[in-house]
MIDOSE-1310 file (N, C-alpha, C; in nm, 2 decimals, decimal comma, always signed):
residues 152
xxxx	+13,42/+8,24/+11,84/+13,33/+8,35/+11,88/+13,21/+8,29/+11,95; +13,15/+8,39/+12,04/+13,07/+8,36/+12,09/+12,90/+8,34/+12,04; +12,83/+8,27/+12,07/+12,71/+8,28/+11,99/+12,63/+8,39/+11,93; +12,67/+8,51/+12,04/+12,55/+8,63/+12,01/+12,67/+8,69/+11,94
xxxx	+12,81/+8,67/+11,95/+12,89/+8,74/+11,78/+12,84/+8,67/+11,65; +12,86/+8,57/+11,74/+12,78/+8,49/+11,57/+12,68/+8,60/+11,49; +12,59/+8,56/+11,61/+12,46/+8,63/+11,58/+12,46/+8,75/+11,50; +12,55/+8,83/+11,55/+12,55/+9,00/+11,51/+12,62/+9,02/+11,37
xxxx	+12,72/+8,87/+11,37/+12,79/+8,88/+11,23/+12,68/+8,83/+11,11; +12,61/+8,75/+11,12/+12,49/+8,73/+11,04/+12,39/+8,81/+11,04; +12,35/+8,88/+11,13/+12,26/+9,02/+11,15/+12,32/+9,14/+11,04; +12,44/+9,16/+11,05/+12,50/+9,29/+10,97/+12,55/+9,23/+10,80
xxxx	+12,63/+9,14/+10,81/+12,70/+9,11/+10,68/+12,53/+9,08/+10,56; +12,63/+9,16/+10,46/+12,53/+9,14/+10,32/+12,56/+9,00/+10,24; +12,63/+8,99/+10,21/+12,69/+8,86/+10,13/+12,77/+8,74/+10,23; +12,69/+8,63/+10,19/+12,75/+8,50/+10,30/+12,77/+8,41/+10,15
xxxx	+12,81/+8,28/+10,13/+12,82/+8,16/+10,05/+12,79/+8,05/+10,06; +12,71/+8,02/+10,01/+12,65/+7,85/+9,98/+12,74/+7,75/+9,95; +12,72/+7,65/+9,96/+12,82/+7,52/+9,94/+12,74/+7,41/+9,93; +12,72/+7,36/+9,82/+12,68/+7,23/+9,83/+12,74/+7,15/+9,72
xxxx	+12,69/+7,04/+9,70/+12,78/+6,90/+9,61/+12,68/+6,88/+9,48; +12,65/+6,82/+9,37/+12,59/+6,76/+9,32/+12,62/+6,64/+9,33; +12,52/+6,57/+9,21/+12,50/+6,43/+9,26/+12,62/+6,32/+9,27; +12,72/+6,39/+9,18/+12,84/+6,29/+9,18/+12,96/+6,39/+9,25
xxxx	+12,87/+6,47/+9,37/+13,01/+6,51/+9,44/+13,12/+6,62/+9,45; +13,05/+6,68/+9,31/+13,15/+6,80/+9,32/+13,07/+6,92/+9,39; +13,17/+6,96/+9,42/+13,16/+7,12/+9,49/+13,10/+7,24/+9,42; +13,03/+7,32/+9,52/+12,96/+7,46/+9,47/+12,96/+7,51/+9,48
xxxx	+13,01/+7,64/+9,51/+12,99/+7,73/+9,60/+12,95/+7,83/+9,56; +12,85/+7,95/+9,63/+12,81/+8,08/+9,53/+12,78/+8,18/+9,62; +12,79/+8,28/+9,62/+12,80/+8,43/+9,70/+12,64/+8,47/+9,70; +12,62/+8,48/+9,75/+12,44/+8,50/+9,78/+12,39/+8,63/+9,86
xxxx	+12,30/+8,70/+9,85/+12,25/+8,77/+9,98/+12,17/+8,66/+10,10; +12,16/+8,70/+10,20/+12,07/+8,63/+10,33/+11,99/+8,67/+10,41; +11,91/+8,63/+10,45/+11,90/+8,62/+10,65/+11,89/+8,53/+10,69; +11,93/+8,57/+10,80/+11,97/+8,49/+10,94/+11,82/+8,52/+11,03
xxxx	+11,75/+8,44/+11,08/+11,64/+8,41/+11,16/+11,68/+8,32/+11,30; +11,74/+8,42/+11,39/+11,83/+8,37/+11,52/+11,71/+8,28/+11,56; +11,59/+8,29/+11,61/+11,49/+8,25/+11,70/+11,46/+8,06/+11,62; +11,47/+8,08/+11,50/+11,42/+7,96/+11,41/+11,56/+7,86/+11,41
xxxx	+11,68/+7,99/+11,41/+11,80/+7,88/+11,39/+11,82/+7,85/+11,20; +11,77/+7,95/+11,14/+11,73/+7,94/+10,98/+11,81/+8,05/+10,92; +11,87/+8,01/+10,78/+11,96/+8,10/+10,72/+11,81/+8,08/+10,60; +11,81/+8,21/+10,59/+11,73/+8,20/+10,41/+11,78/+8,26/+10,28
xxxx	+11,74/+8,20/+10,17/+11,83/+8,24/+10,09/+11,71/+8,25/+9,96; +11,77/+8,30/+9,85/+11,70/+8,34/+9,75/+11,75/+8,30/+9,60; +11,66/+8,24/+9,49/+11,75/+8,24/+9,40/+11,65/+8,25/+9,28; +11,71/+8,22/+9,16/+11,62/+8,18/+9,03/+11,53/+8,08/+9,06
xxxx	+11,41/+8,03/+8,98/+11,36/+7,96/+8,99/+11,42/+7,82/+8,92; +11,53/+7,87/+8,90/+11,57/+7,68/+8,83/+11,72/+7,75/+8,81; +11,81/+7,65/+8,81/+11,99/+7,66/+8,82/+12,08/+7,60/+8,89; +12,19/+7,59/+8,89/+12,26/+7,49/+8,98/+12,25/+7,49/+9,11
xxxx	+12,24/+7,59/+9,20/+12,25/+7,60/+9,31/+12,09/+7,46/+9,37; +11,98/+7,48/+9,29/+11,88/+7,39/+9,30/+11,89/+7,27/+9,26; +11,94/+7,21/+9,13/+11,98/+7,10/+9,11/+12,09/+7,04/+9,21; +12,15/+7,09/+9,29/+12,19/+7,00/+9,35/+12,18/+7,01/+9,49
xxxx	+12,06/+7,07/+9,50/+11,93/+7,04/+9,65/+11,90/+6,95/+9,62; +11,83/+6,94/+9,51/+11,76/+6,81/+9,47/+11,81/+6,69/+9,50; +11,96/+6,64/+9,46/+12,00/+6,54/+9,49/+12,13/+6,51/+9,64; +12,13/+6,63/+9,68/+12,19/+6,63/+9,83/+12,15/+6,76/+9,90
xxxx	+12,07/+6,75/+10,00/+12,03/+6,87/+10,08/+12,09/+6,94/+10,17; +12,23/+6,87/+10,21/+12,31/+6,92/+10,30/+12,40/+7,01/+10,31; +12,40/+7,13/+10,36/+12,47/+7,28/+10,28/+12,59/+7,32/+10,37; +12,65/+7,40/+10,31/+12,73/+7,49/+10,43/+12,73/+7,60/+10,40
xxxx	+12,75/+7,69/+10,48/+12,70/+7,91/+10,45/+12,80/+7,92/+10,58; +12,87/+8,06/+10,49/+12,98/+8,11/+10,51/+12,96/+8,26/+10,54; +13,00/+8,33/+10,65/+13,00/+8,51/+10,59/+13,15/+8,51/+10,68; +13,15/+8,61/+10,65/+13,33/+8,68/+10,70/+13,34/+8,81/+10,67
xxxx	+13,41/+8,87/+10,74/+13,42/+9,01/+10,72/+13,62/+9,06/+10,76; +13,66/+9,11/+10,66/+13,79/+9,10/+10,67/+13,81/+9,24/+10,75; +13,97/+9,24/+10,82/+13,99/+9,35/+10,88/+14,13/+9,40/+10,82; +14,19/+9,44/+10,92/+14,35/+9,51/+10,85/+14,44/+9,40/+10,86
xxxx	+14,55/+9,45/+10,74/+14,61/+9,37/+10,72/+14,76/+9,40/+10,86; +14,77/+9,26/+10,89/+14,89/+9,31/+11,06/+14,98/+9,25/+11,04; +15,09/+9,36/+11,06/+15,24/+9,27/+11,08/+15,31/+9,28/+11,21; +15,31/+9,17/+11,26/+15,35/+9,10/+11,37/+15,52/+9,06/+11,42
xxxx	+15,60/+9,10/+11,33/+15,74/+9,09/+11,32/+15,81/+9,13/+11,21; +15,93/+9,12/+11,21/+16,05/+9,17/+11,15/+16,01/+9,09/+11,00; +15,99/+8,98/+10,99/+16,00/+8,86/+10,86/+15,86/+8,87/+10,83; +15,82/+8,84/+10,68/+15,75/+8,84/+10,57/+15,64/+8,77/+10,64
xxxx	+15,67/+8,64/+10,71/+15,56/+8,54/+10,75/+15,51/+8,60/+10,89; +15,55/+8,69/+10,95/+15,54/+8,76/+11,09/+15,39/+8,87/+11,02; +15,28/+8,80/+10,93/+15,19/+8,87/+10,90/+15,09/+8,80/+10,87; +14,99/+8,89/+10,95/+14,86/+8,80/+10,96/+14,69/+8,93/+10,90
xxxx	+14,59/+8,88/+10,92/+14,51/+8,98/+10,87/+14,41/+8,96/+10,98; +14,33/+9,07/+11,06/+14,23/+9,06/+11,15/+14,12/+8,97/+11,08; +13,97/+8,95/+11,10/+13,90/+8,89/+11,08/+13,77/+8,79/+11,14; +13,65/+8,83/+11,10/+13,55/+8,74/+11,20/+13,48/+8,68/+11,03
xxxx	+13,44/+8,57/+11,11/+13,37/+8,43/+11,03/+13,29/+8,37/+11,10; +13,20/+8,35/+11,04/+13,08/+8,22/+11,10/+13,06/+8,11/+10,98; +13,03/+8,00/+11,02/+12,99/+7,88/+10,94/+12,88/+7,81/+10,96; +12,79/+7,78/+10,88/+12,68/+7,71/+10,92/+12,65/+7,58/+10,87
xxxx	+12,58/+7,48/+10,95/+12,62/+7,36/+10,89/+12,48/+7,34/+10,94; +12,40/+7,28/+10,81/+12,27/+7,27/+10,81/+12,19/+7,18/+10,69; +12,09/+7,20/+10,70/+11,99/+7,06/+10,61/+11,88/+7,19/+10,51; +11,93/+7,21/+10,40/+11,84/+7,30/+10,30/+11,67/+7,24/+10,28
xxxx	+11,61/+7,30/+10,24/+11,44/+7,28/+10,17/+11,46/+7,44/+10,10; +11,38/+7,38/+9,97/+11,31/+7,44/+9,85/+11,19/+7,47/+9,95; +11,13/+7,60/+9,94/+11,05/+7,64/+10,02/+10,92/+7,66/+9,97; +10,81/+7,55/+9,92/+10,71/+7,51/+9,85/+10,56/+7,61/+9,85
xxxx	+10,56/+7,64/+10,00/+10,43/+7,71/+10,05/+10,45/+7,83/+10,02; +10,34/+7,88/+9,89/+10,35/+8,04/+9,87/+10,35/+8,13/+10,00; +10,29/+8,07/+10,09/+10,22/+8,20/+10,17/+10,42/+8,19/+10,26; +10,45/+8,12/+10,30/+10,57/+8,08/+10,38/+10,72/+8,12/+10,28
xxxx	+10,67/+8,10/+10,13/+10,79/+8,16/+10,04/+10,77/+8,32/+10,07; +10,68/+8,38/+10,03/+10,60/+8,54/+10,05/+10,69/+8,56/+10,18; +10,65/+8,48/+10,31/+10,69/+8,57/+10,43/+10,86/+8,58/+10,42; +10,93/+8,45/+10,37/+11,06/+8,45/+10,40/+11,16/+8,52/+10,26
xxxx	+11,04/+8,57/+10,19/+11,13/+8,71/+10,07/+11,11/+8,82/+10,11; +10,99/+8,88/+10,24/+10,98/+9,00/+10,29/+11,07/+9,01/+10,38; +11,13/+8,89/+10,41/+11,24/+8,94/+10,54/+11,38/+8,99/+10,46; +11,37/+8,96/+10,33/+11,48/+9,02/+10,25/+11,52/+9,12/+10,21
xxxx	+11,33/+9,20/+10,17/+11,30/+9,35/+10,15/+11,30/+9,41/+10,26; +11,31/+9,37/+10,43/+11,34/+9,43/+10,53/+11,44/+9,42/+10,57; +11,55/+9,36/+10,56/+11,72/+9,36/+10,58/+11,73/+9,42/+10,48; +11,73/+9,48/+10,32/+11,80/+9,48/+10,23/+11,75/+9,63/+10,19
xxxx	+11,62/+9,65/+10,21/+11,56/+9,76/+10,17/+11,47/+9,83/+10,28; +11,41/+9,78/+10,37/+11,41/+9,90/+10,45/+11,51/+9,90/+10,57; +11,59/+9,85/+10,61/+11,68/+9,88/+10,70/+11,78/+9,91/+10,64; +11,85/+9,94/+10,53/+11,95/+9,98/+10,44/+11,93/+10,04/+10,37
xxxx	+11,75/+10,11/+10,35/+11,73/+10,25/+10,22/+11,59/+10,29/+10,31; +11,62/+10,32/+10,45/+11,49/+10,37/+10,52/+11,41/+10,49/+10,42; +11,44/+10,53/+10,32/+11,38/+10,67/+10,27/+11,34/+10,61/+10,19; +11,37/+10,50/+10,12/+11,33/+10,44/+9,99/+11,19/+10,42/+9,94
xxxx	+11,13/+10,48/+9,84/+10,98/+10,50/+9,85/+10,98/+10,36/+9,71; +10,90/+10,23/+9,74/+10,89/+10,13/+9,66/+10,74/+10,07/+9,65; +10,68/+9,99/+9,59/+10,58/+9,93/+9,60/+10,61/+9,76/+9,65; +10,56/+9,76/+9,76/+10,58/+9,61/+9,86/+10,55/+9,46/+9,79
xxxx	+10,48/+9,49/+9,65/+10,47/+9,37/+9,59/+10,59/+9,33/+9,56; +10,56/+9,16/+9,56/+10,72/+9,13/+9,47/+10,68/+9,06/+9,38; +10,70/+9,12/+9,27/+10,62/+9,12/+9,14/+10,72/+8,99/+9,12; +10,84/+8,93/+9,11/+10,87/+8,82/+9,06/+10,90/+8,68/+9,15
xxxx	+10,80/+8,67/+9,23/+10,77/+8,56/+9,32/+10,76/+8,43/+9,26; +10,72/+8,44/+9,14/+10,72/+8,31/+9,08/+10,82/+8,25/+8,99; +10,89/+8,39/+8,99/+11,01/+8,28/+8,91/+11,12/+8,30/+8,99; +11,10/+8,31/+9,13/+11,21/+8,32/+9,23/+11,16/+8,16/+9,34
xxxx	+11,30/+8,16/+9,39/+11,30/+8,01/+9,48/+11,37/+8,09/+9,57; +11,29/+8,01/+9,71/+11,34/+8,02/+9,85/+11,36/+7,93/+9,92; +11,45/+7,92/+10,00/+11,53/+7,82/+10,02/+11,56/+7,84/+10,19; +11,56/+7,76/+10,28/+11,54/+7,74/+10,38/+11,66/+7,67/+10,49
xxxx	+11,75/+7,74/+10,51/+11,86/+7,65/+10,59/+11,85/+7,59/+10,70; +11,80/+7,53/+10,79/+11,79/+7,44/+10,88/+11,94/+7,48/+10,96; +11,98/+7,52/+11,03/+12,12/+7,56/+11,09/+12,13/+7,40/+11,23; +12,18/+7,34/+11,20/+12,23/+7,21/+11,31/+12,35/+7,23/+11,36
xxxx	+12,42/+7,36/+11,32/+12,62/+7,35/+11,40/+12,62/+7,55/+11,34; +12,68/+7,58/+11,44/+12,69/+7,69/+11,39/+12,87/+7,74/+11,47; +12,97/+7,77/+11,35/+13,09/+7,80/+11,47/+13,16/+7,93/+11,37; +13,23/+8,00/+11,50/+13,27/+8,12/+11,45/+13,36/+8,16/+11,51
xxxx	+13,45/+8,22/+11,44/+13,60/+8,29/+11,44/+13,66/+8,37/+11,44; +13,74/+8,41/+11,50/+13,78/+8,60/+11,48/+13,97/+8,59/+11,53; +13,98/+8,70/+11,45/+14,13/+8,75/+11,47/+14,13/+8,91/+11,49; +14,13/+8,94/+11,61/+14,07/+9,10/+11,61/+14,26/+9,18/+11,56
């Protein structure tokens, strides 16, 4: 795919996936909400304030984030294996940080309440605090490779 599909697939999709290792290597992977910050080249993400996804920032920072969005299922021939399924994906391949600066954690959790709640519940009448900012972690993807795929 092209970059600005990229783009649009990280713009719309709600759920993308984290990947990282702990210290001795194994694999992790977990279903997350996001944004995507085209201009920065930054995926951000959100979590507990303590849990696996963080312990094993701690000891390797290097991530991968996934979204995909599935299409219809297509059959292409006479035989069982003559079947395939439409589909677009992006993959991101990037360098995480724990995102330390209140005022910089604050701005990168509002971008969450404006992808998630006002651009997806425009009527939604809420109070703009986010009352649990301190026992929430933000997390910062650094995007260095970005590639994406489709089967229309």
């Amino acid at each position: 795919m092209a970059a600005d599909e990229c783009t649009r697939l990280l713009d719309t999709a709600l759920v993308g996936r984290a990947a990282t290792t702990d210290a001795n290597g194994a694999p992790y992977v977990v279903p997350m909400n996001f944004v995507y910050v085209p201009l920065a080249s930054t995926v951000f993400l959100h979590c507990a304030a303590s849990g696996h996804l963080l312990d094993n920032l701690a000891s390797n920072t290097r991530v991968c984030f996934e979204v995909d969005e599935s299409g219809a299922v297509i059959a292409s021939g006479g035989s069982a294996c003559d079947t395939s399924q439409g589909y677009r994906s992006v993959i991101c391949f990037g360098t995480a940080r724990v995102i330390e600066d209140r005022a910089e954690k604050q701005q990168a959790l509002d971008l969450f309440v404006q992808k998630y709640v006002d651009r997806l519940m425009p009527d939604r009448k809420y109070e703009p605090d986010l009352l649990t900012i301190d026992a929430t972690a933000a997390i910062a993807i650094g995007v260095e490779k970005m590639t994406g795929k489709q089967r229309r």
